[in-house]
Residue, then its C-alpha position, 0 to 999 in steps of 0.5 A: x964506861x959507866x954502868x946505868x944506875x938501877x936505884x932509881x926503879x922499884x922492884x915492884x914496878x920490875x914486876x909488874x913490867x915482866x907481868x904485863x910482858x908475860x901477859x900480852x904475850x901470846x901462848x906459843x906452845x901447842x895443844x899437844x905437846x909431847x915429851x921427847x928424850x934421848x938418853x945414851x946408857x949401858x945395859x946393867x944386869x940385863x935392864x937399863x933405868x928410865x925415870x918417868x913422872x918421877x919414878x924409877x922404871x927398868x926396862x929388861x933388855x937381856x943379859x947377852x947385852x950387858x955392858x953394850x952401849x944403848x940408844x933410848x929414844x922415849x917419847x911420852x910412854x912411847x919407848x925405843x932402844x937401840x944398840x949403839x953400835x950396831x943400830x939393831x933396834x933392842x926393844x919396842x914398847x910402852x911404858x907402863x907407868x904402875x909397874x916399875x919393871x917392864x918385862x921383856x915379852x916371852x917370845x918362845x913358843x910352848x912345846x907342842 
């Protein structure tokens, strides 16, 4: 079987084809779109790592959960863990993109 002959197209005239296709094409992505992920990690040191527009962010979790396997759902800031095994949700929260550690909120009461 021979292979067609590609000599006789200029890679202009393959530019401009894949332009004019692009182009006439409708855009089929919607208005608003959201970024979805789901990561599978290990709690570390009482926090798990998330990258978000580029920056490093850690989320505490609590040392009780080192080594334990982790769900992250994010959605755009939107961010859900959850425990592996257990299906326990860890934490809920948004993230908050000028802080690089976002903290766990302190849940016990003040003495009276």
């Amino acid at each position: 079987m021979d292979r067609p002959s590609y000599g006789s197209v200029h890679p202009s005239g393959l530019k401009q084809q894949r332009h004019q296709t692009q182009a006439d094409s409708p855009n089929t992505e919607p208005a608003d779109r959201t970024h979805n992920r789901i990561r599978h990690d290990k709690v570390n040191e009482g926090s798990i790592t998330l990258r978000n527009a580029g920056r490093l962010h850690h989320i505490g979790i609590g040392r009780r959960y080192n080594n334990q396997p982790v769900i992250l759902i994010a959605q755009n800031r939107e961010i859900t863990v959850i425990h592996a095994t257990t299906g326990e949700i860890l934490r809920e929260l948004t993230l908050d993109p000028t802080h690089d550690y976002q903290p766990q909120k302190n849940t016990k009461s003040p003495n009276p």
